[in-house]
C-alpha positions as CSV (number, residue, x, y, z in Angstrom):
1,X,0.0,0.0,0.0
2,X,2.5,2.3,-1.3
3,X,1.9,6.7,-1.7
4,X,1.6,5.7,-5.1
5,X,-1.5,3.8,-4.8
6,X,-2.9,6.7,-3.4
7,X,-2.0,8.9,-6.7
8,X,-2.9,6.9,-8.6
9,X,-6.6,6.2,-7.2
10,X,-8.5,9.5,-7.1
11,X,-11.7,8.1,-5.7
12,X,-9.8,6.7,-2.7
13,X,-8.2,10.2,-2.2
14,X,-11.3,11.7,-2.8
15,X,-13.3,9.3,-0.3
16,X,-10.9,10.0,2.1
17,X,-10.7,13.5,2.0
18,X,-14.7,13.6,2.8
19,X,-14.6,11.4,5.5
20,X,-12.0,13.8,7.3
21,X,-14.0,16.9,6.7
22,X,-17.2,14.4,7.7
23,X,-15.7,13.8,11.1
24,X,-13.9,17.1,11.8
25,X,-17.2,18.5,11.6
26,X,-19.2,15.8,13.7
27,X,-16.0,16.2,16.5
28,X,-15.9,19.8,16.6
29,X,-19.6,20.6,16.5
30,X,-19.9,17.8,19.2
31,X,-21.2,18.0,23.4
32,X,-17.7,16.9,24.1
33,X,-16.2,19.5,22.3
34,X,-18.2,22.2,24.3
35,X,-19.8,23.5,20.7
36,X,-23.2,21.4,21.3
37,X,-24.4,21.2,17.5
38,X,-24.4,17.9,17.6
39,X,-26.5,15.5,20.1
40,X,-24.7,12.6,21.9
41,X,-27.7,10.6,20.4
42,X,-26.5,11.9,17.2
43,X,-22.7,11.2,17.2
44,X,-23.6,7.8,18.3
45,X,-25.9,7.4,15.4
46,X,-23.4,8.7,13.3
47,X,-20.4,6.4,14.8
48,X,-22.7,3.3,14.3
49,X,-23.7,4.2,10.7
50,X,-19.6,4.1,10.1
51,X,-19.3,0.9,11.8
52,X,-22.4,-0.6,8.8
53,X,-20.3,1.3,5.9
54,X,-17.2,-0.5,7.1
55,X,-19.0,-4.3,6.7
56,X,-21.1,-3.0,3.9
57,X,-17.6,-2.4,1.8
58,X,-16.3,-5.9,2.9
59,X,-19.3,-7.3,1.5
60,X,-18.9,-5.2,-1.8
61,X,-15.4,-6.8,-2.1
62,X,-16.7,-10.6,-1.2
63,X,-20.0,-10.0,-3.6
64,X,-19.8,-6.9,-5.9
65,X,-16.1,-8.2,-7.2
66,X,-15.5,-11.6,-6.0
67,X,-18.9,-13.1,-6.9
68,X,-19.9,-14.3,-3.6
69,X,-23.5,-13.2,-2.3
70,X,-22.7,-14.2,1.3
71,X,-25.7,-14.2,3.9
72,X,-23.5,-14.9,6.8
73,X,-21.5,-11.8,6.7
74,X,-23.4,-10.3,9.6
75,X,-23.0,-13.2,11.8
76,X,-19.0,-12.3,11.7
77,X,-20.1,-8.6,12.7
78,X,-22.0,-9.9,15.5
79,X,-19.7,-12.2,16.9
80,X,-16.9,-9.3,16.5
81,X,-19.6,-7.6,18.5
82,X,-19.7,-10.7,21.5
83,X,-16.4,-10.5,21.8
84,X,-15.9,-7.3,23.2
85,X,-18.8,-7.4,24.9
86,X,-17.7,-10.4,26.6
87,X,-15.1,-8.4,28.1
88,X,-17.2,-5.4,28.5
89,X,-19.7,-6.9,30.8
90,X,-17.0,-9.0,32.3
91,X,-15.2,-5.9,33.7
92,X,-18.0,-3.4,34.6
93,X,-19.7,-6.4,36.7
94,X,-16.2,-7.2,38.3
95,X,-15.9,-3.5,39.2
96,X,-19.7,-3.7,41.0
97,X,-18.8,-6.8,42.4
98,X,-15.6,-6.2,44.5
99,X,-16.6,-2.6,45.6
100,X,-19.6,-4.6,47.2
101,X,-17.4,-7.0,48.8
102,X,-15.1,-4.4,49.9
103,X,-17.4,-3.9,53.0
104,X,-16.6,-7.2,54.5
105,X,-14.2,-7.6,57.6
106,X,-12.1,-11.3,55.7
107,X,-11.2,-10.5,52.4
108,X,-12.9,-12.0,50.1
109,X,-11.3,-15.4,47.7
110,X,-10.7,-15.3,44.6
111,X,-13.2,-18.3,44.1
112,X,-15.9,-16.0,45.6
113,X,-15.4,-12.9,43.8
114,X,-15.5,-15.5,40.7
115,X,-18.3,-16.9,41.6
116,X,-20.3,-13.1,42.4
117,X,-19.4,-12.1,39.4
118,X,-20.8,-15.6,36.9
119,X,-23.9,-15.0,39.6
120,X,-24.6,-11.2,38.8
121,X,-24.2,-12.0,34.7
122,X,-25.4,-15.6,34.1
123,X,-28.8,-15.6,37.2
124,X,-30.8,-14.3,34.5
125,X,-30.3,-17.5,32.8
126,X,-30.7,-19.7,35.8
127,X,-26.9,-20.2,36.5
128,X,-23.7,-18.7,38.2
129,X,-20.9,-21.0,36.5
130,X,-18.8,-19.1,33.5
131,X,-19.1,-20.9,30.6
132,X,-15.2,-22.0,28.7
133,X,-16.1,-19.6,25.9
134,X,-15.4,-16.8,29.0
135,X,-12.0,-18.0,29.9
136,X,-10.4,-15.2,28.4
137,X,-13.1,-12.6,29.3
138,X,-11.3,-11.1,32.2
139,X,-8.3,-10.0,29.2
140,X,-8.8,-7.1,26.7
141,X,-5.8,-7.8,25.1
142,X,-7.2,-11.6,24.5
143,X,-11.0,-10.7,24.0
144,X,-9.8,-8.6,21.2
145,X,-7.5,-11.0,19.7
146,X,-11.0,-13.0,19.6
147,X,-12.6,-10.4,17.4
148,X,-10.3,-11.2,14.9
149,X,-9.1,-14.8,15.3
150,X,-12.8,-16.3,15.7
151,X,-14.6,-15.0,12.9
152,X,-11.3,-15.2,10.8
153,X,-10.8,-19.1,11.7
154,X,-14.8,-19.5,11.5
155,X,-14.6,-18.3,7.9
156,X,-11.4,-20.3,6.8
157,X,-13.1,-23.1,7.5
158,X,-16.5,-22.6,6.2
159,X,-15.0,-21.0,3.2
160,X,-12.1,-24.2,2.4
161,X,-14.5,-26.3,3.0
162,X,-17.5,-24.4,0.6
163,X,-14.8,-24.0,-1.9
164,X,-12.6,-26.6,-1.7
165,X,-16.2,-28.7,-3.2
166,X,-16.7,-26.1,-5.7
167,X,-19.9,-25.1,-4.5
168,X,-21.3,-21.9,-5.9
169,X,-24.0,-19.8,-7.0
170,X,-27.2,-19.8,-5.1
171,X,-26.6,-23.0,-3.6
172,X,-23.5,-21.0,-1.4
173,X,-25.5,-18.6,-0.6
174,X,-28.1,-20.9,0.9
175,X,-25.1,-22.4,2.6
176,X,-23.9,-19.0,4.5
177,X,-27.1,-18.4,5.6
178,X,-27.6,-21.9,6.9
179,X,-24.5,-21.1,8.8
180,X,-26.0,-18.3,10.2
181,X,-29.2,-19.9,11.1
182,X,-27.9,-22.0,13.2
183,X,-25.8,-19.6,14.8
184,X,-28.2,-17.4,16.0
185,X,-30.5,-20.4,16.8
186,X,-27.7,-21.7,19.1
187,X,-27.1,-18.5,20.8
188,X,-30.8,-18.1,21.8
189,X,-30.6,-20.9,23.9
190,X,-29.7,-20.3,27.2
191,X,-26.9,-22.4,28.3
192,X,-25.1,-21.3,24.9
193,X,-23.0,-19.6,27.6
194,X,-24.0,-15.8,26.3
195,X,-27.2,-15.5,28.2
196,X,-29.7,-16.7,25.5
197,X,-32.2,-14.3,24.2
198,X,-31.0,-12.0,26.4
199,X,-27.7,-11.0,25.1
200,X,-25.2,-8.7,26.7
201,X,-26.4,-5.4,27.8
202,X,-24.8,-2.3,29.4
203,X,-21.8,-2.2,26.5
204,X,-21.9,1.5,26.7
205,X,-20.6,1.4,29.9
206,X,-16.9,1.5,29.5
207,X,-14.6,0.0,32.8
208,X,-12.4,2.4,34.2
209,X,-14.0,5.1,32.3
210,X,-17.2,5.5,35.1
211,X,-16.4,9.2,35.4
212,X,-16.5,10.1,31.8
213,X,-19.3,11.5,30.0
214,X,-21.1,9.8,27.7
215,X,-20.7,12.6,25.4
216,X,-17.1,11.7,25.0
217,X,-17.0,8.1,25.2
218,X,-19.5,8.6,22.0
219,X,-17.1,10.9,20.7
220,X,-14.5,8.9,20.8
221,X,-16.0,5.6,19.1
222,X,-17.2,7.8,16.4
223,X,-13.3,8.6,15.6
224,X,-12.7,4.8,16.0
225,X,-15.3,4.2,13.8
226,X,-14.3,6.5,11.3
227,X,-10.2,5.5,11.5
228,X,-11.7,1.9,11.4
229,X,-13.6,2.7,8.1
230,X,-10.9,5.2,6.6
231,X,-8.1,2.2,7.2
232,X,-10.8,-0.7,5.7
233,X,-11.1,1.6,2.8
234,X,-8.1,1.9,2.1
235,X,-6.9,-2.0,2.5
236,X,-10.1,-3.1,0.1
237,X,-9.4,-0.8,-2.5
238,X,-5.8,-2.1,-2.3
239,X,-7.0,-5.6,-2.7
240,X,-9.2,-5.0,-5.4
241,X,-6.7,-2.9,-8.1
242,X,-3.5,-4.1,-9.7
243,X,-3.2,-7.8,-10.2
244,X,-5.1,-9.5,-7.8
245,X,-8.0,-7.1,-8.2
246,X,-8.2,-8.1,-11.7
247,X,-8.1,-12.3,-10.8
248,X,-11.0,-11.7,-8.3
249,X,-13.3,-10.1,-11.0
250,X,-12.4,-12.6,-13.3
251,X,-13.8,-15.2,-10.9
252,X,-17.1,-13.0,-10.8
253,X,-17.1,-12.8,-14.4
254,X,-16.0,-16.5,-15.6
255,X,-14.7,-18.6,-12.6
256,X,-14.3,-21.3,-15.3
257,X,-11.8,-19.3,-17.8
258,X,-10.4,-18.2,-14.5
259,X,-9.2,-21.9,-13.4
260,X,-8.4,-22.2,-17.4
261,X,-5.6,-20.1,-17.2
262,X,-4.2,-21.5,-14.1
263,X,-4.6,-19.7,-11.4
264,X,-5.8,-21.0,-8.1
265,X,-9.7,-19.9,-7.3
266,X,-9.8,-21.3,-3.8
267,X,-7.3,-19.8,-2.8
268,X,-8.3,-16.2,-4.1
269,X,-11.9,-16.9,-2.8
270,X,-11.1,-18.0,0.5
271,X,-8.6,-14.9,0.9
272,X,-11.5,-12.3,0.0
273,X,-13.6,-14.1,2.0
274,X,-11.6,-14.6,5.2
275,X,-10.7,-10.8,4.9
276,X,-14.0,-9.8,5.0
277,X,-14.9,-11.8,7.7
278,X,-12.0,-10.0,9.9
279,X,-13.4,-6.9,9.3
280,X,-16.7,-7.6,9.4
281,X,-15.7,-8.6,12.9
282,X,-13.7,-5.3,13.8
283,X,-17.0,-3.4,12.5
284,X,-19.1,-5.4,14.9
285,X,-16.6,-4.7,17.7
286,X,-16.7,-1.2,17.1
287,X,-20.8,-0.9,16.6
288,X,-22.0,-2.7,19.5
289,X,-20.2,-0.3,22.6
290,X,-22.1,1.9,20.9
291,X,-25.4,0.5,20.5
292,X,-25.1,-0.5,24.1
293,X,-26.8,-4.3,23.8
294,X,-25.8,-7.3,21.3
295,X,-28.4,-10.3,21.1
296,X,-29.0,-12.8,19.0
297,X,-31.6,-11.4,16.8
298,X,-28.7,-9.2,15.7
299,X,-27.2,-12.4,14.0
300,X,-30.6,-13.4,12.4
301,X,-29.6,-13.9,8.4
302,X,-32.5,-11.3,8.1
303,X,-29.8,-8.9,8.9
304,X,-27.4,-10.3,6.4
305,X,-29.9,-9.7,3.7
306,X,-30.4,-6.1,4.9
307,X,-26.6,-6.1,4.3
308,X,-26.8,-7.6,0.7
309,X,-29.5,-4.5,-0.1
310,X,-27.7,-2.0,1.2
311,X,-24.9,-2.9,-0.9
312,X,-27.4,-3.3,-4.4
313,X,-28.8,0.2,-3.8
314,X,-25.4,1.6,-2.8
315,X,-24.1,-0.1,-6.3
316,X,-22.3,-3.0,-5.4
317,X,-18.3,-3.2,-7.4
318,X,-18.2,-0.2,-6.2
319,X,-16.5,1.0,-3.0
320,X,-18.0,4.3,-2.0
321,X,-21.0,2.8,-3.4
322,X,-21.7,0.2,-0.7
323,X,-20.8,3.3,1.5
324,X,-23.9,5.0,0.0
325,X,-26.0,2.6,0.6
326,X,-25.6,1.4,4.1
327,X,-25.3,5.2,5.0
328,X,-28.4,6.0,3.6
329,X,-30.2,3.2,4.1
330,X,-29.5,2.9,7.8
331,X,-30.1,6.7,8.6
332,X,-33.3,6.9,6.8
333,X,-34.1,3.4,8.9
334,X,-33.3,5.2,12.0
335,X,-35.2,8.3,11.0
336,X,-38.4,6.1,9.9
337,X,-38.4,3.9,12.7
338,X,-37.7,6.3,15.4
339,X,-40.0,8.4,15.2
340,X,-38.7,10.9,13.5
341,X,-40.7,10.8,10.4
342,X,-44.3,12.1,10.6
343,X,-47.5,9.7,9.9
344,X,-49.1,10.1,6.7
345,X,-52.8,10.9,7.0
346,X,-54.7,9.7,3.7
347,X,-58.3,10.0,5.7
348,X,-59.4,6.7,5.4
349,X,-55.6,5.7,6.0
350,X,-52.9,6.9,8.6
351,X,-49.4,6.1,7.3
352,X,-47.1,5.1,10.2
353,X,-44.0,4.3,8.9
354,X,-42.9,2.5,12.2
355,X,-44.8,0.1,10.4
356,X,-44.2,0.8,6.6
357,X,-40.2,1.2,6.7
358,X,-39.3,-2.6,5.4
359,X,-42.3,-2.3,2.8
360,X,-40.8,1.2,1.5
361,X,-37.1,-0.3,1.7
362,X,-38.6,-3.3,-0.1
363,X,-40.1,-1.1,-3.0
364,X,-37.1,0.4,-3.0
365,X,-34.5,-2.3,-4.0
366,X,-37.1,-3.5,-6.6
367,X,-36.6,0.3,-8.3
368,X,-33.0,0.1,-7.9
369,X,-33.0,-3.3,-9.9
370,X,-35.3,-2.6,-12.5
371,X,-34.3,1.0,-13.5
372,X,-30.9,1.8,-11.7
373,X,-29.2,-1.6,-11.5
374,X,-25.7,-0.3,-11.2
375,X,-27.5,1.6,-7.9
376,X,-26.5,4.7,-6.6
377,X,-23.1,4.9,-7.3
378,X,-23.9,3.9,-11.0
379,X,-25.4,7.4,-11.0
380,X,-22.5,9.4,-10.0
381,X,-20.1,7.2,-12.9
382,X,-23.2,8.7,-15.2
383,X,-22.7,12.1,-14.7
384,X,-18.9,12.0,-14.1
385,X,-18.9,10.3,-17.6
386,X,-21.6,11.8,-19.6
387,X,-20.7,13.5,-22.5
388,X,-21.4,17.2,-23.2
């Protein structure tokens, strides 16, 4: 990732140069900063609408150039997302748990503070005893190795096995979302060891940080966020120029005349995919501090197919396309959904688009396929390129 790639790639400079000027403005015209022009609700909203961009261009890389529609993708956000929760809700209840004890004349064991601590987060769920999965939950360093390793090992394997048998098509797809399935069907149950339906809650919270203001703890994942997305950028756009870029759209194109000319499609596949996966994961990681809860309706595939959509709007083989998409998509969600968008009277009707969001976001991808199949971003190549 040389300065010349950079030259030579005006749309990453250019992406680049309006997501600085995107955050200065959200960080200076923050509560933390003392301005107040932008809510804490806001910047939060903000930081985890970077965190979708971020898995919204690793799915543009795995589908819109390598050819893969994955429906599993959001499972590796979400368990990015455990992962630091893990740790999160590990810590905080640790902190709770020995200033309680602190009161006692005999200092308490470590056995008892262990066992305090599995009571406060696993007696919603009927138990007190930490599950192996939480053996390294007491560890940042290690929880956030685990946001990398697990959804990077989960995908090697899914992915050398998938490809290994040459499957493809709409039969993979069906395949990653069976994955996914049964994910999120094993993490509702309650001795899955992540508290079943209910999840992890209280992620906002950070340990060690109980003083701080909300204002700039959401301050400061929105500049994660936006490093995290500047950096994944950058890496994809890397990945998909030059030589390599070329092989992976080749096995879009014609996988077939791809293996023809001797070059090894697993491998490239499983690369792309495995990649996305690790990012996907960081996303997740990042997103989920910031929405405050992860559960396992967050893995459902229904999300993964949200992902797919935001991508087909955005223009998927096309970087700052997916960008667009999940961007707009998942403000205007927000905006719908919370409230923010007034009812529609018709008289013998009322609108409420609490209720009407998926159906307008349905009616939406339709449009995009039938008239603006190269979505969004197809648009802006339209006007860049039009002739005068």
């Amino acid at each position: 990732m040389t300065q010349g790639f950079l030259v030579t790639n005006r749309s990453v400079r250019w992406f680049l140069m309006a997501l600085a000027l995107f955050t200065a403005v959200v960080a200076f015209g923050s509560e933390a900063s003392g301005a107040g022009l932008v809510s804490t609700s806001l910047v939060k909203t903000l930081g985890k609408t970077l965190c979708l961009c971020l898995i919204a261009v690793a799915m543009d890389v795995v589908w819109g150039y390598c050819g893969i529609l994955s429906l599993g993708h959001f499972a590796f956000f979400g368990i990015g997302g455990y992962a630091v929760g893990m740790w999160l809700m590990y810590a905080r209840t640790e902190g709770i748990v020995m200033s309680s004890l602190q009161a006692q004349t005999i200092p308490p064991t470590p056995a008892e503070v262990s066992d305090a601590i599995g009571s406060q987060i696993f007696g919603v769920v009927g138990s007190s005893d930490f599950p192996m999965i939480w053996a390294f939950a007491h560890s940042l360093p290690l929880q956030l190795l685990m946001v990398v390793l697990v959804p990077g090992l989960l995908a090697l394997v899914f992915g050398w096995l998938a490809f290994r048998s040459r499957v493809t098509g709409v039969y993979l797809s069906i395949l990653t979302q069976a994955m996914t399935l049964a994910l999120s069907l094993y993490l509702f149950q309650n001795d899955s060891g992540l508290r079943g339906n209910n999840g992890l809650s209280g992620l906002q919270n950070i340990p060690g940080f109980e003083q701080t203001s909300q204002a700039t703890i959401s301050l400061v994942f929105f500049l994660a966020s936006a490093l995290a997305l500047g950096l994944g950028y950058v890496l994809f756009a890397w990945v998909v120029a030059g030589k390599m870029g070329s092989v992976v759209k080749g096995i879009r194109d014609n996988e077939a005349r791809v293996r023809f000319l001797g070059y090894r499609v697993e491998g490239y596949k499983l690369f792309v995919f495995t990649l996305t996966a690790v990012v996907s994961g960081i996303a997740g990681a990042l997103y989920y501090p910031q929405a405050g809860i992860i559960n396992p309706a967050e893995i459902a595939p229904i999300a993964s197919i949200y992902l797919a959509v935001w991508v087909a709007i955005g223009g998927r083989g096309r970087l700052y396309g997916a960008v667009i998409g999940a961007a707009l998509v998942s403000l205007l969600s927000s905006w719908f959904t919370g409230g923010g968008a007034p009812d529609v009277n018709l008289g013998f009707y009322r609108i409420q688009w609490t209720d009407w969001w998926l159906v307008l976001l349905g009616l939406s991808f339709v449009c995009v396929t039938l008239f603006f199949p190269k979505g969004i971003g197809g648009l802006f190549d339209y006007i860049v390129r039009k002739p005068s």
